[in-house]
Backbone as CSV, one residue per row, in Angstrom:
resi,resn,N_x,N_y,N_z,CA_x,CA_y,CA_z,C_x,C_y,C_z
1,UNK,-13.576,-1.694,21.450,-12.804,-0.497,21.719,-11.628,-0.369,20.740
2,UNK,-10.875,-1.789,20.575,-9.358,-1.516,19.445,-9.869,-1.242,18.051
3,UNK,-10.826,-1.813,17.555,-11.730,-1.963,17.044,-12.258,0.147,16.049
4,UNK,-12.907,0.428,17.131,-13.398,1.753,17.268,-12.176,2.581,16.984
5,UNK,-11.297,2.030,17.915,-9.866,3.255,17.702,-9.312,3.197,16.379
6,UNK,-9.116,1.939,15.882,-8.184,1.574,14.871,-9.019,2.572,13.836
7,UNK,-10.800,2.384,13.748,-11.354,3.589,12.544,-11.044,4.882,12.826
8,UNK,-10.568,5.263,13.995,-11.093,6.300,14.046,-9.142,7.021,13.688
9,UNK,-8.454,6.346,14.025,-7.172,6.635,13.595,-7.166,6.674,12.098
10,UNK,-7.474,5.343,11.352,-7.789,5.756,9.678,-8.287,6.390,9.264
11,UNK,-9.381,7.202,9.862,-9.828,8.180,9.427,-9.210,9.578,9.643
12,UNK,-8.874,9.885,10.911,-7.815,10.803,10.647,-6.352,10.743,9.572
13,UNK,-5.823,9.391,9.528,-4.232,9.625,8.743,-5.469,10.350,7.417
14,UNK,-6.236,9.774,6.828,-6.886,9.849,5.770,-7.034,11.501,5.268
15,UNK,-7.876,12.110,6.828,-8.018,13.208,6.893,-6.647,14.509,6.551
16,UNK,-6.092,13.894,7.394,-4.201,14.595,7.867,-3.842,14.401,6.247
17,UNK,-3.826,13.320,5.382,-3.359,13.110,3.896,-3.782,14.197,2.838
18,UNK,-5.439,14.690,3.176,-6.074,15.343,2.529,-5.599,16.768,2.328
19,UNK,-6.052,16.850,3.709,-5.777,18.095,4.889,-4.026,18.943,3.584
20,UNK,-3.146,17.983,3.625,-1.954,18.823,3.305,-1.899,18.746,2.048
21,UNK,-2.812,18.782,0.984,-3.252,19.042,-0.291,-3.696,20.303,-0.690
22,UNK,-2.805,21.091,-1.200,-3.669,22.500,-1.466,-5.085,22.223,-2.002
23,UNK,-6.211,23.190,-1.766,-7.011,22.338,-2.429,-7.604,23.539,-3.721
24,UNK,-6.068,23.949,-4.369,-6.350,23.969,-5.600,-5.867,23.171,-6.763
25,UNK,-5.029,22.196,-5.743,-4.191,21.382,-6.445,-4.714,20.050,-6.604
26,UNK,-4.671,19.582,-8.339,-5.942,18.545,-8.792,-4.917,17.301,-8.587
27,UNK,-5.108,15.834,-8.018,-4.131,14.772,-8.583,-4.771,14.344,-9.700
28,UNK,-3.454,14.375,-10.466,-4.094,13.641,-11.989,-3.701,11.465,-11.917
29,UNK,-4.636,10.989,-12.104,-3.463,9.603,-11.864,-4.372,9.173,-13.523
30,UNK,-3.073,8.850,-13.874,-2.476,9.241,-15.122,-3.404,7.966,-16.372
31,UNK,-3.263,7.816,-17.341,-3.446,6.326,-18.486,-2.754,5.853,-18.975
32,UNK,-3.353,5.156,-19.719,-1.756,3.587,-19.362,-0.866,4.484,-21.157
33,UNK,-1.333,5.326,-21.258,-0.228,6.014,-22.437,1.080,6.626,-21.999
34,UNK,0.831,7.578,-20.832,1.710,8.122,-20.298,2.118,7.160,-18.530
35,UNK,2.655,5.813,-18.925,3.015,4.974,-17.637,3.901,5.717,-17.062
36,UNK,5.382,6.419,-17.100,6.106,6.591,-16.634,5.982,8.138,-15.970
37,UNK,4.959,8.506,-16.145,5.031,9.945,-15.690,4.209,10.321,-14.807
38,UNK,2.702,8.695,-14.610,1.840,9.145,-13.437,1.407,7.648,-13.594
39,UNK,0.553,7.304,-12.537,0.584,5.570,-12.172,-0.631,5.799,-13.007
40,UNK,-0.959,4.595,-13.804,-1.996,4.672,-14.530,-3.176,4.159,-13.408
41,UNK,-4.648,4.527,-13.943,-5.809,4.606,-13.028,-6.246,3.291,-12.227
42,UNK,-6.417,2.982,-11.472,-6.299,2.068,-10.869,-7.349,2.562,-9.324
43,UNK,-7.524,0.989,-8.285,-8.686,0.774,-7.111,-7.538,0.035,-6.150
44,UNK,-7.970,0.047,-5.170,-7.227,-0.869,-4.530,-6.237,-0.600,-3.846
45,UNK,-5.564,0.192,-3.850,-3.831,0.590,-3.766,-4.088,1.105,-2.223
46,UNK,-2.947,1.790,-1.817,-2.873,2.027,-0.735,-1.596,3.671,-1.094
47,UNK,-2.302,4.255,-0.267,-1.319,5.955,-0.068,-0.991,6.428,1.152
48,UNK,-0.129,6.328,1.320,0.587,7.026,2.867,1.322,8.191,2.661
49,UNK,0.849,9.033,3.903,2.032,10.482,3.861,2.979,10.870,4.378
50,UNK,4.253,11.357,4.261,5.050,11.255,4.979,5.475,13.489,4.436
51,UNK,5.857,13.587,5.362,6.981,14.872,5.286,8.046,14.868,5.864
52,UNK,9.157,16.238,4.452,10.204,16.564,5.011,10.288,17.724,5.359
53,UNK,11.833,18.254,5.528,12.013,19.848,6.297,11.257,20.495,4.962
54,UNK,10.901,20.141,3.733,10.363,21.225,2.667,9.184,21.153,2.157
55,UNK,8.760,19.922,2.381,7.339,19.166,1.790,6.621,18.303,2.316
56,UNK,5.686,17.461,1.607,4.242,16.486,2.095,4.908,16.014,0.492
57,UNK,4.572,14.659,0.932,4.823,13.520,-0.028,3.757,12.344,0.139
58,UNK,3.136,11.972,-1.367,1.874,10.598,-1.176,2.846,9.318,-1.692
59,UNK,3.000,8.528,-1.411,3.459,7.231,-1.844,2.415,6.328,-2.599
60,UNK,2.015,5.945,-3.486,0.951,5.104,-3.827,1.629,3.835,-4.256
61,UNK,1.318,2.860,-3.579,1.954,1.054,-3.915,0.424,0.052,-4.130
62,UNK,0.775,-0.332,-5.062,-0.394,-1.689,-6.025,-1.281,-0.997,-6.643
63,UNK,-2.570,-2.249,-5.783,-3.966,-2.176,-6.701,-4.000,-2.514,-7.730
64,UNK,-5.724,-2.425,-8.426,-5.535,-3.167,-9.589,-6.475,-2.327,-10.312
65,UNK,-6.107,-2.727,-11.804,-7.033,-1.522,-13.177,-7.790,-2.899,-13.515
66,UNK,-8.954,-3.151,-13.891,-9.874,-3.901,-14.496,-11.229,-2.510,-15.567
67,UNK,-10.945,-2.811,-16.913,-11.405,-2.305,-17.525,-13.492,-2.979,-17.651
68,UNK,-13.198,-4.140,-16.774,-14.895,-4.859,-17.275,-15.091,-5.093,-15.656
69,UNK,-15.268,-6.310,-15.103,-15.987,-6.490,-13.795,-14.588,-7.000,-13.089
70,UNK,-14.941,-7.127,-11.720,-13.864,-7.324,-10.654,-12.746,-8.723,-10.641
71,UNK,-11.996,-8.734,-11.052,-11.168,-10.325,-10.932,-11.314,-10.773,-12.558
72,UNK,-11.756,-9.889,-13.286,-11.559,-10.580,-14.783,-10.230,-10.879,-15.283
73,UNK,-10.533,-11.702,-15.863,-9.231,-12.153,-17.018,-8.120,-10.941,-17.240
74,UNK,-8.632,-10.349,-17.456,-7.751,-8.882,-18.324,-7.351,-8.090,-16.895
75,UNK,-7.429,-8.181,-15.624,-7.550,-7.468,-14.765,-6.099,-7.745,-14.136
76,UNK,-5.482,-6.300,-14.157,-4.067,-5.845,-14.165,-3.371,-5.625,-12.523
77,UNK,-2.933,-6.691,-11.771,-2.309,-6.124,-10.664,-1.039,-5.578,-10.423
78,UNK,-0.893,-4.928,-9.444,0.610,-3.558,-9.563,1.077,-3.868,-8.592
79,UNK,2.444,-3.936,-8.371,3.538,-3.703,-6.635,4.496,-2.591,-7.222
80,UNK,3.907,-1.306,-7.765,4.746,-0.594,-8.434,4.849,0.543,-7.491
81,UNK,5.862,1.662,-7.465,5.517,2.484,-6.160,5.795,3.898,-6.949
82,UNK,4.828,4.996,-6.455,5.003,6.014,-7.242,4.540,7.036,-5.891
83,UNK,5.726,7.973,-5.986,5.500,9.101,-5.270,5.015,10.711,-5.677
84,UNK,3.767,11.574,-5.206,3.277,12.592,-5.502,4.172,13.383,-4.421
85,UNK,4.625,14.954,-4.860,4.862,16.134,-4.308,3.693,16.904,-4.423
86,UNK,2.828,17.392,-2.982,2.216,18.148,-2.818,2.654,19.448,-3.397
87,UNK,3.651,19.649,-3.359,3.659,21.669,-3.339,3.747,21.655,-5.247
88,UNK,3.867,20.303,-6.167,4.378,20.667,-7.322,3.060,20.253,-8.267
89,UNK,2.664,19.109,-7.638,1.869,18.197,-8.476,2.029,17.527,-9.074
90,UNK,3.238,17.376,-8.848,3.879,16.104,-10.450,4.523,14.418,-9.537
91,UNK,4.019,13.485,-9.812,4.361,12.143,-9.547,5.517,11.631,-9.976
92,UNK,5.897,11.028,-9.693,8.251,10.509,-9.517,7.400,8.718,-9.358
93,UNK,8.112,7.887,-10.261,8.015,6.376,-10.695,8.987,6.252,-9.662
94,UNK,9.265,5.286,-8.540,10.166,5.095,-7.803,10.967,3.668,-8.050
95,UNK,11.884,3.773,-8.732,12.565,2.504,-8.560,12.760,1.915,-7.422
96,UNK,12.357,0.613,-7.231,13.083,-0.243,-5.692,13.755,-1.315,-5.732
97,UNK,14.317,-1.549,-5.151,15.414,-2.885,-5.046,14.542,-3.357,-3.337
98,UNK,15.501,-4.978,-3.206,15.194,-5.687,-2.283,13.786,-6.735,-2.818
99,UNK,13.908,-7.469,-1.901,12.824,-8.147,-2.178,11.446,-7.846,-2.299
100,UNK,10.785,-7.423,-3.200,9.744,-6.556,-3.731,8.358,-7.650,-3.396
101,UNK,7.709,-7.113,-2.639,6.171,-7.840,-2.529,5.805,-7.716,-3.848
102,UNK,4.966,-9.033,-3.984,4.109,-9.576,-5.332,3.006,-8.364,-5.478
103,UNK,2.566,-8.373,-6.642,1.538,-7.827,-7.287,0.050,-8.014,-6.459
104,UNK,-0.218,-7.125,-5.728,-1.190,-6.759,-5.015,-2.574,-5.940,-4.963
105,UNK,-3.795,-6.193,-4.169,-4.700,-4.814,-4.021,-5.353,-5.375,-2.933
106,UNK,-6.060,-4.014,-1.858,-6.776,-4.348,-1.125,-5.831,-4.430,0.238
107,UNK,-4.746,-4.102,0.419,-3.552,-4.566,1.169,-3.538,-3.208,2.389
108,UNK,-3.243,-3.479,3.539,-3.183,-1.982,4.261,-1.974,-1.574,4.440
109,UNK,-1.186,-0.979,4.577,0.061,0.332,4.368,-0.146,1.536,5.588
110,UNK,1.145,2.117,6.174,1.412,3.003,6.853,2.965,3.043,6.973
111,UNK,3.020,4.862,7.147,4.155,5.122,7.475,4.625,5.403,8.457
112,UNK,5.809,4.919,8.886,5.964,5.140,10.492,7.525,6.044,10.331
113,UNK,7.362,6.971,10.331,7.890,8.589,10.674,9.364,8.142,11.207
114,UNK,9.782,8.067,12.606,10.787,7.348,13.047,11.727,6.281,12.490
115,UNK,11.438,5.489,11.605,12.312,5.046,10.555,12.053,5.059,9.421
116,UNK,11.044,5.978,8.923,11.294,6.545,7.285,10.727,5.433,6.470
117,UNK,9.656,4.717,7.248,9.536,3.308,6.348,7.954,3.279,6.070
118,UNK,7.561,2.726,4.964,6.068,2.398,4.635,5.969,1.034,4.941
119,UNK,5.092,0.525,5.677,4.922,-0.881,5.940,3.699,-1.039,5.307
120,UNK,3.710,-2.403,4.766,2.631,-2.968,3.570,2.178,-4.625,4.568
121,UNK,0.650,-4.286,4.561,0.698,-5.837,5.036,-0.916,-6.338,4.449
122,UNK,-0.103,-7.747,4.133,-1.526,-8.852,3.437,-1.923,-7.906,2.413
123,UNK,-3.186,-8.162,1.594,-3.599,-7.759,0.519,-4.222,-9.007,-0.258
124,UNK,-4.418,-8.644,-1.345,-5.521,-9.953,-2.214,-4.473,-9.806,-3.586
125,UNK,-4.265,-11.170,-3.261,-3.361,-11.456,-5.308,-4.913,-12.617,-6.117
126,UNK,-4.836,-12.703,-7.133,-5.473,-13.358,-7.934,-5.167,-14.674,-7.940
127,UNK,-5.986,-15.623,-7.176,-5.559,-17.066,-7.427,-5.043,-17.081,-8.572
128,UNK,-4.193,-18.439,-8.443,-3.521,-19.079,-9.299,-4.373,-20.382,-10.425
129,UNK,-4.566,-20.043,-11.589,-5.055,-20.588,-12.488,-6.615,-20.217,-12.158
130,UNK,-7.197,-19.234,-11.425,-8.678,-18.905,-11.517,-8.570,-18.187,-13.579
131,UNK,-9.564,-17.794,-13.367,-9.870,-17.019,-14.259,-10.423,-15.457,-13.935
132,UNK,-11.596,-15.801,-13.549,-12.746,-14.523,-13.094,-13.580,-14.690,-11.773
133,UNK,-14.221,-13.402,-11.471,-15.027,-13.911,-10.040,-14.395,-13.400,-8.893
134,UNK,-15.149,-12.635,-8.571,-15.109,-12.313,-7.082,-14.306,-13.377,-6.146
135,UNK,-14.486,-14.701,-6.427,-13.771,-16.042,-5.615,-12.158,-15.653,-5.285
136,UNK,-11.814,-15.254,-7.377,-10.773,-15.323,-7.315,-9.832,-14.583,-6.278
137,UNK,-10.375,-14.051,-5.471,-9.331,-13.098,-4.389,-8.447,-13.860,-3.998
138,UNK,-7.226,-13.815,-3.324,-6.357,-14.649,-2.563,-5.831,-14.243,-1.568
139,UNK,-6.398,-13.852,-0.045,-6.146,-13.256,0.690,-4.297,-13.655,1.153
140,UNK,-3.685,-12.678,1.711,-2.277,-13.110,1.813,-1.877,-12.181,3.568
141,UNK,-1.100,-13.005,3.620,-0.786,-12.705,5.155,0.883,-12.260,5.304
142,UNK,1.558,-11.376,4.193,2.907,-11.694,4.641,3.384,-9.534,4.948
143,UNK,4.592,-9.477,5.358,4.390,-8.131,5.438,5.494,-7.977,4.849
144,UNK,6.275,-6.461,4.473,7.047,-5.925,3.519,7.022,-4.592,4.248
145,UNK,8.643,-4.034,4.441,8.661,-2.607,4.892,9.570,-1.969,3.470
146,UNK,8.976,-0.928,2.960,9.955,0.190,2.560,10.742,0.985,3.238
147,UNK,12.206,0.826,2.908,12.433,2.373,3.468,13.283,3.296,2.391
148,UNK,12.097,4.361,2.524,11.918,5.685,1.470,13.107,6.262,1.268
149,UNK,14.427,6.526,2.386,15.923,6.685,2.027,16.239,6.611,1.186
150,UNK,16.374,4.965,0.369,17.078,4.087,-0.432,15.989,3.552,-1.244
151,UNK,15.216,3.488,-0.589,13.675,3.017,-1.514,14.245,1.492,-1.639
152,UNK,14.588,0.647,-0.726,15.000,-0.672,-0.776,13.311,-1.550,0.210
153,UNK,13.199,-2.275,-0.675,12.102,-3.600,0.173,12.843,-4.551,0.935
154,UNK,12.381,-4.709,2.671,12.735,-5.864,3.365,11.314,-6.367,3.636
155,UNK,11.351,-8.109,2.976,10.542,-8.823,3.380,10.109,-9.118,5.260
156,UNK,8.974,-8.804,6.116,9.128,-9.115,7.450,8.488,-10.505,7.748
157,UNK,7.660,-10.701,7.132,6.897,-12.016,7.568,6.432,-12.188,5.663
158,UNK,6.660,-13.856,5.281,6.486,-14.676,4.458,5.003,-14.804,4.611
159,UNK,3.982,-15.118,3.391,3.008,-15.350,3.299,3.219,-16.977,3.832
160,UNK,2.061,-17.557,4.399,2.130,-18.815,4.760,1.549,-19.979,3.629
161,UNK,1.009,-19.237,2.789,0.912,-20.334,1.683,2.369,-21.098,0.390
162,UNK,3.220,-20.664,1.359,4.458,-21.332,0.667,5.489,-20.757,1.997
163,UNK,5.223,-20.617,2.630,6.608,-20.082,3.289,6.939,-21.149,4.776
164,UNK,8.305,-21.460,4.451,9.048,-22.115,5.395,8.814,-21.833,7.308
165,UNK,9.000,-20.055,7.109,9.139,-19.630,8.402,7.693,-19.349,9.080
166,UNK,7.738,-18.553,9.784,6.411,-18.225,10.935,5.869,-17.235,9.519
167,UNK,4.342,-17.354,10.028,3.497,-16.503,9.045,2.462,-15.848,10.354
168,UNK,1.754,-14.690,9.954,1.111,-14.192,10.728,-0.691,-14.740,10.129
169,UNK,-1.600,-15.348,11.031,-2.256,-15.749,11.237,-3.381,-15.432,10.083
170,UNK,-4.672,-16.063,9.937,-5.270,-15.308,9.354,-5.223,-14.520,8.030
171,UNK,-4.969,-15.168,7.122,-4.856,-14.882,5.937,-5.863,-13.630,5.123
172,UNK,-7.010,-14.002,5.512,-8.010,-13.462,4.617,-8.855,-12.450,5.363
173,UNK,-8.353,-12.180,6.835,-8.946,-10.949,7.404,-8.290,-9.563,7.510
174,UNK,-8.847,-9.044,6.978,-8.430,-7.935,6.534,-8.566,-6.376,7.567
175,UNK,-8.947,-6.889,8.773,-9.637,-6.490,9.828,-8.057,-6.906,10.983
176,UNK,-7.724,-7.461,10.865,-6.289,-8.424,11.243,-5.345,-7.816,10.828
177,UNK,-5.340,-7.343,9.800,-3.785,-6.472,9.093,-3.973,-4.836,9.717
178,UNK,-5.053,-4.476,9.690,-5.200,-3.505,9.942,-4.580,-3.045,11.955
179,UNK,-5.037,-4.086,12.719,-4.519,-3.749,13.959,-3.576,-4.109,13.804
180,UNK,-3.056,-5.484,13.291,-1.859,-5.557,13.508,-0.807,-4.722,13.221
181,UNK,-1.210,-3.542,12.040,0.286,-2.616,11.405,-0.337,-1.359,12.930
182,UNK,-1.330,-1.090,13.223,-1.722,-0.631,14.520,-0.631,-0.505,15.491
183,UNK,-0.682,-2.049,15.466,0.070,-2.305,17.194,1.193,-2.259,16.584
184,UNK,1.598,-2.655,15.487,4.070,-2.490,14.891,3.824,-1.371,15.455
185,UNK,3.290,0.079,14.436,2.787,1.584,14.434,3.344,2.143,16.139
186,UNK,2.389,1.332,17.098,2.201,1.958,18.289,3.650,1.663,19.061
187,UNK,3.888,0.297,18.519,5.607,-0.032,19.584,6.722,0.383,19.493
188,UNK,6.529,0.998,17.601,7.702,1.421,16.689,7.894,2.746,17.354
189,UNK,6.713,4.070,17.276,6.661,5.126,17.544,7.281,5.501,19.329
190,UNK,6.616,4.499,20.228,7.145,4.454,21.387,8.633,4.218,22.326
191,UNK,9.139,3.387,20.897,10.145,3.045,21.279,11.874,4.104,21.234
192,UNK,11.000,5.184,20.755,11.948,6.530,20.650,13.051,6.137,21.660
């Protein structure tokens, strides 16, 4: 049943994301010539929507560009954050301060409305000293909130493969991050 709900909620934010896209309006995501003016092309990442009293806004944070096969050598990961304006079409490079999550893809993200924040949790970094290979994934368990105000990163939970404090379980399920930003989502919103 949590299970069932949790798709069927991603599929709506997904929908609701679309949904407030004119749909004559193309996103361009950009090449690595013009970096500063649109996130260069990239898999992986994660986009959440948020609005104000004037607009619909996409946030896009990580993922990764690999020009040959998955986890190669040359294969580029991002914790960079870049915001789209629906009504204009043009993408804004977002500077952030605070403790900035590592270079990521594959990671799940949502925005929770009531405090203006994108929450980022787990994701896959590239082992350390792999090379190539699907192997190389490194599932990670730690979480990270934005808040879009100030555009400042607070670390919430430490990955447990180096971290001192409590880590959240389950590293490499990715099925796990997903309810879990679920249930923050459901306590955060309630707690009006």
């Amino acid at each position: 049943e949590m299970i069932r709900a949790s798709v069927l909620v991603s599929v709506a934010l997904l929908w609701l994301a679309i949904a407030c896209i004119s749909p004559t309006t193309a996103i361009e995501v950009g090449s690595a010539n013009d970096e500063r003016t649109q996130p260069e092309r990239r898999s992986g990442h994660s986009i959440v929507s948020f609005q104000n009293t004037t607009d619909t806004y996409l946030i896009l944070f990580g993922g990764f560009r690999d020009t040959t096969n998955f986890f190669r050598a040359n294969t580029q990961l991002y914790n960079d954050v870049w915001m789209f304006q629906t009504s204009t079409g043009n993408w804004t490079y977002k500077e952030t301060s605070g403790l900035h999550p590592i270079n990521r893809c594959f990671h799940t993200a949502t925005y929770i409305a009531n405090t203006n924040t994108m929450l980022v949790v787990g994701g896959c970094r590239k082992k350390p000293g792999s090379s190539y290979g699907f192997g190389t994934c490194d599932g990670m368990n730690d979480a990270f909130s934005l808040l879009i105000s100030n555009w400042t990163w607070t670390q919430l939970v430490a990955d447990s493969k180096g971290a001192t404090n409590a880590a959240l379980p389950g590293a490499k399920a990715s099925l796990f991050t997903i309810v879990f930003m679920l249930i923050v989502t459901f306590f955060i919103s309630t707690a009006k």
